[in-house]
OpenMM code with the backbone's topology and positions (N, CA, C; nanometers):
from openmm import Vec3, app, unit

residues = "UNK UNK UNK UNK UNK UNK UNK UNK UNK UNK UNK UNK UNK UNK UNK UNK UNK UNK UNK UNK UNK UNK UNK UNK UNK UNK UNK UNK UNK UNK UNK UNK UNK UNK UNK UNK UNK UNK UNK UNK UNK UNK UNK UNK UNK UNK UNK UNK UNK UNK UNK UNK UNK UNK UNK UNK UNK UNK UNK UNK UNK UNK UNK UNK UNK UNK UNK UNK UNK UNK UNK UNK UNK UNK UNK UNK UNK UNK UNK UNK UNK UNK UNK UNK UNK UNK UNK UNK UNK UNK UNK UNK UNK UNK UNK UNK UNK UNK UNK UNK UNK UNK UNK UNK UNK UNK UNK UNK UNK UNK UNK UNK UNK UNK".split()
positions = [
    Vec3(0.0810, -0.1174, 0.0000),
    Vec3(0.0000, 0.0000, 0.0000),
    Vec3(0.0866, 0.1255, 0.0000),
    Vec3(0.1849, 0.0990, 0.1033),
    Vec3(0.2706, 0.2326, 0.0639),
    Vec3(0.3539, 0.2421, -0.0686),
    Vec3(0.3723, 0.1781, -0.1333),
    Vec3(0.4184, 0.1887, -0.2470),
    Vec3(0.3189, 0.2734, -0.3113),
    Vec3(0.2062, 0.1850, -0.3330),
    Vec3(0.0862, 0.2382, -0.4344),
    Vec3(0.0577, 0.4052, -0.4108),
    Vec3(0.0839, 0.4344, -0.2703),
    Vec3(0.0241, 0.5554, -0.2206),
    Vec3(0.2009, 0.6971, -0.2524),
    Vec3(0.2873, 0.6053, -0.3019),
    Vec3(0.4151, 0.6682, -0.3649),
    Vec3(0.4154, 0.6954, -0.4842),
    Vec3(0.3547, 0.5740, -0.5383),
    Vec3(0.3719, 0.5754, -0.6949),
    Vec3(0.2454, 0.7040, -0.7320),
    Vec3(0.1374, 0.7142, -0.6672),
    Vec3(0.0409, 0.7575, -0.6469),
    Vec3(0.0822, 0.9775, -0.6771),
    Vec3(0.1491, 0.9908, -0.5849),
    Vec3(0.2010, 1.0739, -0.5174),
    Vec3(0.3230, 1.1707, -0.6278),
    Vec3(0.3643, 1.0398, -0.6694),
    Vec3(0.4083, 1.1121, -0.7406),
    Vec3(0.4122, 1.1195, -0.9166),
    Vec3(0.3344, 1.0418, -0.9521),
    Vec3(0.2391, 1.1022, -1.0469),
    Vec3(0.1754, 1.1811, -1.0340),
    Vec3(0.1405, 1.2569, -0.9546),
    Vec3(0.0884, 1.3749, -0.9227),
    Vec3(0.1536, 1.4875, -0.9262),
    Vec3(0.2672, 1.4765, -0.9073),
    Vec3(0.3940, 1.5427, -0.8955),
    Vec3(0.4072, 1.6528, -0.7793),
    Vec3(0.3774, 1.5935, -0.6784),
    Vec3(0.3228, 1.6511, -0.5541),
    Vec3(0.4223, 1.5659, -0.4696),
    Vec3(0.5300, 1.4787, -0.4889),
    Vec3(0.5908, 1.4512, -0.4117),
    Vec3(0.7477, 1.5044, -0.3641),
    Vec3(0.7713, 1.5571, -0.2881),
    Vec3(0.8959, 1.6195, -0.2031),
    Vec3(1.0284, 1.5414, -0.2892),
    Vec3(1.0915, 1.6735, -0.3099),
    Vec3(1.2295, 1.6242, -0.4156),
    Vec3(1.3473, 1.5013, -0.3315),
    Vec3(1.3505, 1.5453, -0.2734),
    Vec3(1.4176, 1.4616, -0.1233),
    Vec3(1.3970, 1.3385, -0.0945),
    Vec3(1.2793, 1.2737, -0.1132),
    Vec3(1.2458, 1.1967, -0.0953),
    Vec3(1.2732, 1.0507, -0.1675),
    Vec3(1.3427, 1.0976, -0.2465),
    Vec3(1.4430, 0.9754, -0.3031),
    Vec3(1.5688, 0.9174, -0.2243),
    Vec3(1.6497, 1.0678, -0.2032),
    Vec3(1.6916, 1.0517, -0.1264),
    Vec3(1.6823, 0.9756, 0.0477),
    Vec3(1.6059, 1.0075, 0.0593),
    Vec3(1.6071, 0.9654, 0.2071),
    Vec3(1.5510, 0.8047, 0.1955),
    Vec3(1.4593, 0.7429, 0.0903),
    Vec3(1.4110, 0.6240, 0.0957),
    Vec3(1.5833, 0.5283, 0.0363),
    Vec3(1.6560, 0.5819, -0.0268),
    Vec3(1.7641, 0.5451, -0.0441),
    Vec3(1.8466, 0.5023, 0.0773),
    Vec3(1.8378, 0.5888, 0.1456),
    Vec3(1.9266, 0.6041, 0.2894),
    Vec3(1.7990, 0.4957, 0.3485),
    Vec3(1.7454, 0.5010, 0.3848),
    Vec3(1.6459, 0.4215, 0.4916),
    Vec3(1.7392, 0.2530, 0.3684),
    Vec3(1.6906, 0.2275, 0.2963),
    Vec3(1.7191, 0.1014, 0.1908),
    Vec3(1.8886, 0.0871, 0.2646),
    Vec3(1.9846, 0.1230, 0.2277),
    Vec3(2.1123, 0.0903, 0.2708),
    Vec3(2.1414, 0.0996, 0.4181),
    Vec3(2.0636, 0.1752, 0.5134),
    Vec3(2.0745, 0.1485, 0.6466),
    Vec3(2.0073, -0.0269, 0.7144),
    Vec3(1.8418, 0.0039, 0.6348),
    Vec3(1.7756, -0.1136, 0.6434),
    Vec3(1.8960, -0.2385, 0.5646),
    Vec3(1.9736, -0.2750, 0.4304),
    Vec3(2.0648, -0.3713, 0.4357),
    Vec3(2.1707, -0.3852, 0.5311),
    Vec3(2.2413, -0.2809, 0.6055),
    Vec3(2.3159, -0.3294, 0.6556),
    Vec3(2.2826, -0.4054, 0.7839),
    Vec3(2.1372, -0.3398, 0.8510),
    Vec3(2.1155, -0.4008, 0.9554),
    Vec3(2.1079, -0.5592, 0.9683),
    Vec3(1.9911, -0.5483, 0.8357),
    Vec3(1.9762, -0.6928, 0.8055),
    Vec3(2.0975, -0.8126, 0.7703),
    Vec3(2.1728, -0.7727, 0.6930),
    Vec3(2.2770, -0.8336, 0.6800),
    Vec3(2.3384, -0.8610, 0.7861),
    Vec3(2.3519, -0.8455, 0.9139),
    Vec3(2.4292, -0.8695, 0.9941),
    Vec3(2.3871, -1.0200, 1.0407),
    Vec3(2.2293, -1.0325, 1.0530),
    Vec3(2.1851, -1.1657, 1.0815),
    Vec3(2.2046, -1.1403, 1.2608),
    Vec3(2.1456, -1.2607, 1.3438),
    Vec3(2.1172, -1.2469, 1.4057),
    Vec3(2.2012, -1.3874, 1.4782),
    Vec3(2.2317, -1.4178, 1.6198),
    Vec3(2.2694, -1.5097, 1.6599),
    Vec3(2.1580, -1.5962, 1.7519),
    Vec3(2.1651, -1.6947, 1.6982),
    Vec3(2.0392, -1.8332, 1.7509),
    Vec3(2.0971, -1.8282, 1.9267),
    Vec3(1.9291, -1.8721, 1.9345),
    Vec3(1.9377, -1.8675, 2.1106),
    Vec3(1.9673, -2.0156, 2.1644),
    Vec3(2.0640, -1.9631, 2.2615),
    Vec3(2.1372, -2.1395, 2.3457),
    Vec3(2.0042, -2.2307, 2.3908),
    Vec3(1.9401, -2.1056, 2.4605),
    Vec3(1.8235, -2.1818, 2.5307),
    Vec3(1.7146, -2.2603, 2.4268),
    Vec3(1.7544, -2.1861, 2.2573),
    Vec3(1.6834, -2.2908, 2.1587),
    Vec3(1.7304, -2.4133, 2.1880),
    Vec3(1.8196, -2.4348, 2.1367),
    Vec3(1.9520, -2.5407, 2.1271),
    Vec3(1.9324, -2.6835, 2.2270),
    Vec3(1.9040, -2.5873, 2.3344),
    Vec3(1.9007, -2.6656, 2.4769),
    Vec3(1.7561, -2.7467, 2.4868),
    Vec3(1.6713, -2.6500, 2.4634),
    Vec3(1.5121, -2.7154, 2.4267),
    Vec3(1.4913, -2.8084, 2.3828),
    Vec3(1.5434, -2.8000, 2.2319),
    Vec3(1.5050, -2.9103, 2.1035),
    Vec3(1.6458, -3.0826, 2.1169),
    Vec3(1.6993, -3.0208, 2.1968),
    Vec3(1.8334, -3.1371, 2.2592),
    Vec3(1.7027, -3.1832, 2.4004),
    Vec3(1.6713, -3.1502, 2.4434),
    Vec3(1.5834, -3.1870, 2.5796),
    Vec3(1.4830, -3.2971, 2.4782),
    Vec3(1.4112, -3.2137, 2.3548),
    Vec3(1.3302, -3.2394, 2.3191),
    Vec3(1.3456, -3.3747, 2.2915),
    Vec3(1.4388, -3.3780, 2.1991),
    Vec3(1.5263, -3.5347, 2.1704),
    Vec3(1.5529, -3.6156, 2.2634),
    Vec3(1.6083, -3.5869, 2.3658),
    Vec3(1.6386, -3.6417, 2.4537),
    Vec3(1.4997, -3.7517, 2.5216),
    Vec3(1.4149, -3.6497, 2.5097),
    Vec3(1.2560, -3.7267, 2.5478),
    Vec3(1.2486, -3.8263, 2.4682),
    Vec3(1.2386, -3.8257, 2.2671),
    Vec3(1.2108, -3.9300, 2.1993),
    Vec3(1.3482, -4.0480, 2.2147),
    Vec3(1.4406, -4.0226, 2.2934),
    Vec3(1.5437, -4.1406, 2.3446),
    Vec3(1.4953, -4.2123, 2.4461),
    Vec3(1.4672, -4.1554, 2.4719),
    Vec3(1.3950, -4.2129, 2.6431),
    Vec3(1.2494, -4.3472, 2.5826),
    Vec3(1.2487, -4.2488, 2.4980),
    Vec3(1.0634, -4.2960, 2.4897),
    Vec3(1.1111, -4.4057, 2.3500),
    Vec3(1.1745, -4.3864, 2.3060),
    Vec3(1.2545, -4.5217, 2.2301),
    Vec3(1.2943, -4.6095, 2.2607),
    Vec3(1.3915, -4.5863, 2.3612),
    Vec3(1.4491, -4.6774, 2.4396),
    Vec3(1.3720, -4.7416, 2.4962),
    Vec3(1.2375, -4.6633, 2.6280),
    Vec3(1.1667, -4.7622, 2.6554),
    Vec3(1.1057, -4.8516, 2.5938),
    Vec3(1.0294, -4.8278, 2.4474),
    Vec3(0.9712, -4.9167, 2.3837),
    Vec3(1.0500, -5.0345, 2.3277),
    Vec3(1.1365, -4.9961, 2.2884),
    Vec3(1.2415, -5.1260, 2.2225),
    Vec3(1.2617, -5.2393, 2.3211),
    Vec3(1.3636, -5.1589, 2.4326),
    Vec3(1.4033, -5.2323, 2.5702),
    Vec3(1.3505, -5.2762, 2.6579),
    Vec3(1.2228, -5.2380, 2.6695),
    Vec3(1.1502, -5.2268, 2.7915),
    Vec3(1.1227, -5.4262, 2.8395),
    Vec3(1.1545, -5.3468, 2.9880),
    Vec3(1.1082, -5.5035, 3.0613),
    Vec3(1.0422, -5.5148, 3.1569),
    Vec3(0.9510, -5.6208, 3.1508),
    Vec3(0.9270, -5.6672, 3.3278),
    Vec3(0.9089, -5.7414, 3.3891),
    Vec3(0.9052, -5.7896, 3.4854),
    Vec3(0.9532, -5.8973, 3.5358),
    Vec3(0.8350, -5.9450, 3.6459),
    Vec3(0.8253, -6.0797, 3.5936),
    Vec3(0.7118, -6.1378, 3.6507),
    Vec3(0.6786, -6.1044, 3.7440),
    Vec3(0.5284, -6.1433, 3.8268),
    Vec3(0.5065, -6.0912, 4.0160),
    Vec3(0.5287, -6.2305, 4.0437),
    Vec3(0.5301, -6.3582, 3.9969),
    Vec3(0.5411, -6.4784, 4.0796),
    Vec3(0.6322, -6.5885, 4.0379),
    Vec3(0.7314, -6.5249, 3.9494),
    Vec3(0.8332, -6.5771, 3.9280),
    Vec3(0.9620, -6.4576, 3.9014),
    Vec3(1.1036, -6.5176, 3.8756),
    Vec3(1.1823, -6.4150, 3.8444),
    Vec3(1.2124, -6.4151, 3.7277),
    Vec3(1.1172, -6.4549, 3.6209),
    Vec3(1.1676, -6.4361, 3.4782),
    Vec3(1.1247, -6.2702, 3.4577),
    Vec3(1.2220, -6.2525, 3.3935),
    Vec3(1.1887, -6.1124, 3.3134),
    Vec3(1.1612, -6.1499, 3.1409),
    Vec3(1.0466, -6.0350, 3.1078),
    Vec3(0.9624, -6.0714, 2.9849),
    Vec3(0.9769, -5.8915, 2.9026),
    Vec3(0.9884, -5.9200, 2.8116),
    Vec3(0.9834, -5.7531, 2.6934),
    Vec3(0.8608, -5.7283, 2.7301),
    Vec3(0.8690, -5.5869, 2.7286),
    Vec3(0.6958, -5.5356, 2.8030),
    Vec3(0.6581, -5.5585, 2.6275),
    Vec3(0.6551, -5.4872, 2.4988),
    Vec3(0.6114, -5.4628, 2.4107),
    Vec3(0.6159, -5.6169, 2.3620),
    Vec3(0.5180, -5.5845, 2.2010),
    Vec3(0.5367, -5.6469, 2.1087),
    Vec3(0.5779, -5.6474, 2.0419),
    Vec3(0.6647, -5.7239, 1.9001),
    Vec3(0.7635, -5.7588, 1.8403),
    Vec3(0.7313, -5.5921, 1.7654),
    Vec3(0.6590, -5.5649, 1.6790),
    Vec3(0.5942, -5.4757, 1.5869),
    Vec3(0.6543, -5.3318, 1.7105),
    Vec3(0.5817, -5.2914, 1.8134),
    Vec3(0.6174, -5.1812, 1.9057),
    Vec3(0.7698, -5.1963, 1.9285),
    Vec3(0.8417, -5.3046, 1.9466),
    Vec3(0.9878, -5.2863, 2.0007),
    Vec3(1.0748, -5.2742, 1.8638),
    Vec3(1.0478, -5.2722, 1.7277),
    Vec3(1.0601, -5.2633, 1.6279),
    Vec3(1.0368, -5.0533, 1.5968),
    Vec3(0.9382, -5.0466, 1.6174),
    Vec3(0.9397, -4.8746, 1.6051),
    Vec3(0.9844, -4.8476, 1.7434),
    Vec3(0.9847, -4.8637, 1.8168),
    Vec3(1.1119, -4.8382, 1.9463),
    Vec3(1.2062, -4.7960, 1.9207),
    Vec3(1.2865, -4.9055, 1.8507),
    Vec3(1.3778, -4.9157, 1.8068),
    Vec3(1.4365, -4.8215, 1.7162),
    Vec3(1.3618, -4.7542, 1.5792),
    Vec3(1.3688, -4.6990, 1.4852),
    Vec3(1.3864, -4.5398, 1.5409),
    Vec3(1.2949, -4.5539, 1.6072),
    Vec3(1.2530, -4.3987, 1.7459),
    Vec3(1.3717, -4.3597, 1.8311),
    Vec3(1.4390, -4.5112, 1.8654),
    Vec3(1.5430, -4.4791, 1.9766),
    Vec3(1.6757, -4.3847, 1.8960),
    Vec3(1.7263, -4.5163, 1.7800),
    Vec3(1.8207, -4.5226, 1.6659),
    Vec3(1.8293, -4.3715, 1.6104),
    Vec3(1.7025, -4.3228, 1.5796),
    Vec3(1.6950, -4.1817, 1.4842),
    Vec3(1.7377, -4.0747, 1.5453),
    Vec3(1.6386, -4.0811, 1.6855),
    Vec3(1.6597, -3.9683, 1.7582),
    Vec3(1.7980, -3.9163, 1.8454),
    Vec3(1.8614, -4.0615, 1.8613),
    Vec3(1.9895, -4.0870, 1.8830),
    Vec3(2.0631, -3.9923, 1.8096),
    Vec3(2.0450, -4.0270, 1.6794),
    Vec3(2.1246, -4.0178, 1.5608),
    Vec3(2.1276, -3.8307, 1.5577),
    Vec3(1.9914, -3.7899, 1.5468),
    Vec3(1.9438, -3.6767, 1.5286),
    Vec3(2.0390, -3.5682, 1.6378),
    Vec3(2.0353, -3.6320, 1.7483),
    Vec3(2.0953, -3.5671, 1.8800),
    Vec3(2.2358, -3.5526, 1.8357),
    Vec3(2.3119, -3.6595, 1.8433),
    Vec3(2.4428, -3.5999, 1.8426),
    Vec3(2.4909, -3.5339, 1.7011),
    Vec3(2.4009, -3.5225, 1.5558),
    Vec3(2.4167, -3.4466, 1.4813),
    Vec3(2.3996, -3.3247, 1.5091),
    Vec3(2.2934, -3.3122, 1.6075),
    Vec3(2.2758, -3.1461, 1.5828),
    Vec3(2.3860, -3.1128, 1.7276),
    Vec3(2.4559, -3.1956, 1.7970),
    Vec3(2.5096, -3.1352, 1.9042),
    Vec3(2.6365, -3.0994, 1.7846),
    Vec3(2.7246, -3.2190, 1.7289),
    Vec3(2.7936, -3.1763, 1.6452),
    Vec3(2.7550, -3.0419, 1.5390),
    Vec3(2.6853, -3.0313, 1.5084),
    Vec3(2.6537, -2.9443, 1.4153),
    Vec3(2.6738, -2.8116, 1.4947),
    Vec3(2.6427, -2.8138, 1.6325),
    Vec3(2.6599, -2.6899, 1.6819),
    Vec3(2.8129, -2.6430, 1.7705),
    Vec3(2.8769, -2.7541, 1.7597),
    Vec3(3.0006, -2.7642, 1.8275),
    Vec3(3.1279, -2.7448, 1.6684),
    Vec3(3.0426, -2.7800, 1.5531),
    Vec3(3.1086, -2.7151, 1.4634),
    Vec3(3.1223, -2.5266, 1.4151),
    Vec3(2.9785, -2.4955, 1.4294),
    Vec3(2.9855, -2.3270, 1.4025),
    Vec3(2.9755, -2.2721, 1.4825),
    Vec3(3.0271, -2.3178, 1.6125),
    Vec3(3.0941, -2.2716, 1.7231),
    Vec3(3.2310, -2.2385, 1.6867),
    Vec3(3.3116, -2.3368, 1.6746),
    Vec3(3.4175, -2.3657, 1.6482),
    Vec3(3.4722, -2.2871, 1.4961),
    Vec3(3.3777, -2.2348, 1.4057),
    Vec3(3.3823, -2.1913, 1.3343),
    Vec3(3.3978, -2.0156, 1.3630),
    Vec3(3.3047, -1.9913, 1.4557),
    Vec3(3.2682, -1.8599, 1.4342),
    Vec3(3.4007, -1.8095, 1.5586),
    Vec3(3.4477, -1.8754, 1.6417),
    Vec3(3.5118, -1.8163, 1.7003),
    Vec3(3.6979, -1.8430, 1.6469),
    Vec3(3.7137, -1.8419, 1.5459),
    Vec3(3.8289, -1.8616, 1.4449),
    Vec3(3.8725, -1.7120, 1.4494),
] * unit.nanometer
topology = app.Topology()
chain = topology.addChain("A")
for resn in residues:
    res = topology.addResidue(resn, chain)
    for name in ("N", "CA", "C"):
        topology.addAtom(name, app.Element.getBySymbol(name[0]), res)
């Protein structure tokens, strides 16, 4: 809309000579800010590692999980073949997922402070 109400404006020829100027200046102040980018929050980092950390847990239990009789001492897999199977897949990934993104962040760490 503000464009339209520029383009508008000055087809009319009612718009302030200056005003090139200064939308110029606003444009190269506005890139440099932007360009700088911004630095990701630890406490993200820490969250979505927690977060993972939960689907390990909750993998692990399903795959591994045991228990053990009330009237004997055999121990028995709580799940079924099919559940300790996506357990498994759940445990494996999220595993996997975790120490990629810890690496991943222990790399442009390691990067940025060069």
């Amino acid at each position: 809309m503000l464009s339209a109400v520029e383009k508008e404006v000055s087809r009319r020829n009612i718009l302030p000579g200056d005003i090139g100027g200064r939308r110029q200046t606003a444009i190269e102040a506005e890139d440099v800010e932007l360009s700088k980018g911004k630095k990701t929050s630890s406490a993200g980092l820490i969250v979505g590692l927690l977060y993972l950390a939960c689907w390990v847990v909750l993998g692990y239990s399903y795959a591994f999980g045991k228990v053990k009789s009330k009237y004997s001492d055999k121990v028995h897999l709580k799940y079924n073949e099919d559940s300790r199977k996506r357990g498994s897949f759940l445990f494996f990934s999220s595993l996997l997922l975790s120490v990629a993104a810890i690496l991943y962040r222990l790399i442009t760490e390691e990067g940025t402070n060069m």
